[in-house]
C-alpha positions in Angstrom: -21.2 -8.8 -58.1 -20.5 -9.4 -54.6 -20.3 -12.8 -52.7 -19.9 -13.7 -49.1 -18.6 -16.9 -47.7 -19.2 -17.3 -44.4 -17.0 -20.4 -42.9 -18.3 -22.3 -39.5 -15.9 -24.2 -38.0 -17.2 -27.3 -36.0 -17.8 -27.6 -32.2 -16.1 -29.3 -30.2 -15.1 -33.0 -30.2 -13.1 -35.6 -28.3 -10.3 -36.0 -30.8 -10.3 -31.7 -31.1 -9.6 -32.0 -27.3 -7.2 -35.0 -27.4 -5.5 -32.7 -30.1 -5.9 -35.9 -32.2 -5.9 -36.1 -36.2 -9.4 -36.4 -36.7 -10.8 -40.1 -36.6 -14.6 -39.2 -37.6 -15.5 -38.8 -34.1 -19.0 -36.8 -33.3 -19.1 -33.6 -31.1 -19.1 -34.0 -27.6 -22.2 -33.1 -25.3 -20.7 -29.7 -24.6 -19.5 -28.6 -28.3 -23.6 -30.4 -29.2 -24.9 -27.9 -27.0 -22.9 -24.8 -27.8 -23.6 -25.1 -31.3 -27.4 -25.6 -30.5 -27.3 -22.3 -28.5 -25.5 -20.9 -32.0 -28.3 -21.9 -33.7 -30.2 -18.4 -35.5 -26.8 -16.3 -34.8 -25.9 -17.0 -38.6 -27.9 -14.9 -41.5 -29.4 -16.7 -44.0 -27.5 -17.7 -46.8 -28.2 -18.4 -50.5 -26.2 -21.9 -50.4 -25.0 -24.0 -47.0 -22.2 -26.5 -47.7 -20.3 -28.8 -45.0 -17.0 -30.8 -44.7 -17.9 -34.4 -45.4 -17.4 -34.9 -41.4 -19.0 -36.5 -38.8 -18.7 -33.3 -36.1 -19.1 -31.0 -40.0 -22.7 -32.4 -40.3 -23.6 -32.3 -36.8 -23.0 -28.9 -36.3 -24.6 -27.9 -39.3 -27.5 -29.5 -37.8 -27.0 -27.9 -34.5 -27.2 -25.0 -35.9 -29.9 -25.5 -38.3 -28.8 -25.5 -41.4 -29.6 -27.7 -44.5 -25.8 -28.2 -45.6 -24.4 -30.5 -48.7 -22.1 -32.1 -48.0 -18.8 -30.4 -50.1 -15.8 -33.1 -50.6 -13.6 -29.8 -51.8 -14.0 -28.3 -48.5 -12.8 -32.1 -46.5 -10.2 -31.7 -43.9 -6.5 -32.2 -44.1 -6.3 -36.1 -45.5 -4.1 -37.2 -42.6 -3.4 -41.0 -44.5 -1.9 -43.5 -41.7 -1.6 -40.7 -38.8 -5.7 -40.3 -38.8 -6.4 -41.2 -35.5 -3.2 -40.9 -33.7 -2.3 -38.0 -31.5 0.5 -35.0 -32.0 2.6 -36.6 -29.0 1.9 -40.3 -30.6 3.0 -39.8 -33.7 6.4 -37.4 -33.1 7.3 -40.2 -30.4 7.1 -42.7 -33.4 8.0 -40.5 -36.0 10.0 -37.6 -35.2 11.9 -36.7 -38.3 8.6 -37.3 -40.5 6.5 -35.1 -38.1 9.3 -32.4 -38.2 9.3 -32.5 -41.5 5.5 -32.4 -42.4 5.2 -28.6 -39.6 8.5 -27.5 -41.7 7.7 -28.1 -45.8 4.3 -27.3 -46.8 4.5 -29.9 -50.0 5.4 -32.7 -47.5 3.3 -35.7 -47.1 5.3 -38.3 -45.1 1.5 -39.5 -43.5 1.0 -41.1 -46.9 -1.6 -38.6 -47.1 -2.5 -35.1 -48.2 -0.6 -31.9 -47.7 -1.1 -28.6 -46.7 0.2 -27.1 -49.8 -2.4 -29.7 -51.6 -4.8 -28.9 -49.2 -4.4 -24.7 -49.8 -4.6 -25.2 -53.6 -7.9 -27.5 -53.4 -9.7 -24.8 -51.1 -8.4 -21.7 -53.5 -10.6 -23.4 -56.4 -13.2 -24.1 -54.9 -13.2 -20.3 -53.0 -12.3 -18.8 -56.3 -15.3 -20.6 -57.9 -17.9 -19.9 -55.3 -17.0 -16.5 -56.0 -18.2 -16.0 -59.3 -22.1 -17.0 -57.6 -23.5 -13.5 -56.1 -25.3 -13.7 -52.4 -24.5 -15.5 -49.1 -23.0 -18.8 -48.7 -22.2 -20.6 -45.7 -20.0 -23.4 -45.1 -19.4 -25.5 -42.1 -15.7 -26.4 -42.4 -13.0 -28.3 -40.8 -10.5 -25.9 -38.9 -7.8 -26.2 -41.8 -9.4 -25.3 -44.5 -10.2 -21.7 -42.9 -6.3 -21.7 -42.6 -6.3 -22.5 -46.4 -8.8 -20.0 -47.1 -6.7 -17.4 -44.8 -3.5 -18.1 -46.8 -5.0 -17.8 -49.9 -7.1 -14.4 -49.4 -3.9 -13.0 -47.5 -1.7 -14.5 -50.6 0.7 -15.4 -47.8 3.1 -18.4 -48.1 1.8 -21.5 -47.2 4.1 -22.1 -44.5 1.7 -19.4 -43.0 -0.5 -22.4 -42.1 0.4 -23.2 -38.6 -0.1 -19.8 -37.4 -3.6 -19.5 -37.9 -5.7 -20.4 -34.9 -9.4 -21.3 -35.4 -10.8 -22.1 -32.4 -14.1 -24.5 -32.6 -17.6 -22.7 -33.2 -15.8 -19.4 -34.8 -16.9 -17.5 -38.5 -14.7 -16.3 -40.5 -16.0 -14.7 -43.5 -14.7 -13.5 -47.0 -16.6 -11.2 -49.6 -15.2 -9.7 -52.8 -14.7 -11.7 -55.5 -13.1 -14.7 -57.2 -9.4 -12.6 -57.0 -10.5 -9.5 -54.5 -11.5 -11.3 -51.4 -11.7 -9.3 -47.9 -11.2 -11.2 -44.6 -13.0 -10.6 -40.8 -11.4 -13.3 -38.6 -12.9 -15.2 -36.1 -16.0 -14.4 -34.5 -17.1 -16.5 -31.9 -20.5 -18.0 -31.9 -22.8 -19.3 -29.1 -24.4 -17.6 -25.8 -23.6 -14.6 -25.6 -22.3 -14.5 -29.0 -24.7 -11.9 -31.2 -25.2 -12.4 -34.6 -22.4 -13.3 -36.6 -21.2 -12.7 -40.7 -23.1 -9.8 -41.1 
């Protein structure tokens, strides 16, 4: 039995380009439109799940899909920093901010983190695995770090040096234990068909 997971992260939004913890903001007019020109690039799928986020659900609409909503696949909790920018938050904060990039158990945000964050998406991944077909979920950019940590079975301090750029798949078939990775294809004009 084979299964593919195909994960979408979300288009662009004003707290993605304000490089602000996410505040439930919606896309903005140009991340709307380039995921409505992605719309049809994705093959079907058997299943279509989203982060419980504003800009989550909106670009699985964009890009016409009939996504549940997933709480496992949420983004990074971010507990009193939600909202605030990087800059705003090592200004006020410096040694807790330090410490949350350094140690991957650290929560000093009152929040979640990323080791917490890399365990929940693991479950869930390794569960969705045991269901044969096509799945696609529209994520938050985080948890495709969590799921490239833990198909790589790198150390969590890995994290921070994945880059997911908006509107990208990245996909994973195998199996719950076997996974295979292809990184980052971008979606949009231009774009082709992605997650064969």
């Amino acid at each position: 039995m084979t299964s593919r997971v195909v994960f979408v992260s979300p288009a662009s939004s004003p707290s993605l380009r304000r490089a602000r913890f996410d505040d439930g903001d919606s896309l903005d007019d140009t991340g709307k439109a380039r995921a409505e020109s992605a719309a049809g690039q994705l093959r079907s799928a058997d299943r279509a799940f989203v982060s419980p986020s504003a800009r989550g659900r909106e670009t699985a609409v964009a890009l016409g899909l009939d996504a549940v909503d997933e709480p496992w696949l949420a983004g990074l909790d971010m507990g009193r920093w939600r909202g605030r920018t990087l800059d705003e938050v090592g200004a006020a904060e410096p040694g807790a901010l330090a410490a949350w990039l350094a140690d991957p158990g650290a929560a000093p945000h009152g929040g979640e983190s990323v080791r917490e964050l890399c365990r929940r998406v693991a479950r869930w991944l390794d569960t969705c695995g045991r269901a044969d077909g096509r799945t696609i979920a529209v994520v938050e950019p985080e948890v495709v770090r969590g799921v490239v940590v833990h198909v790589l079975g790198v150390p969590e301090g890995a994290f921070w040096r994945v880059d997911v750029p908006p509107l990208t798949a990245t996909e994973v078939s195998g199996r719950s234990g076997r996974w295979n990775l292809r990184l980052g294809q971008a979606l949009g004009p231009s774009a082709g068909e992605s997650g064969r």
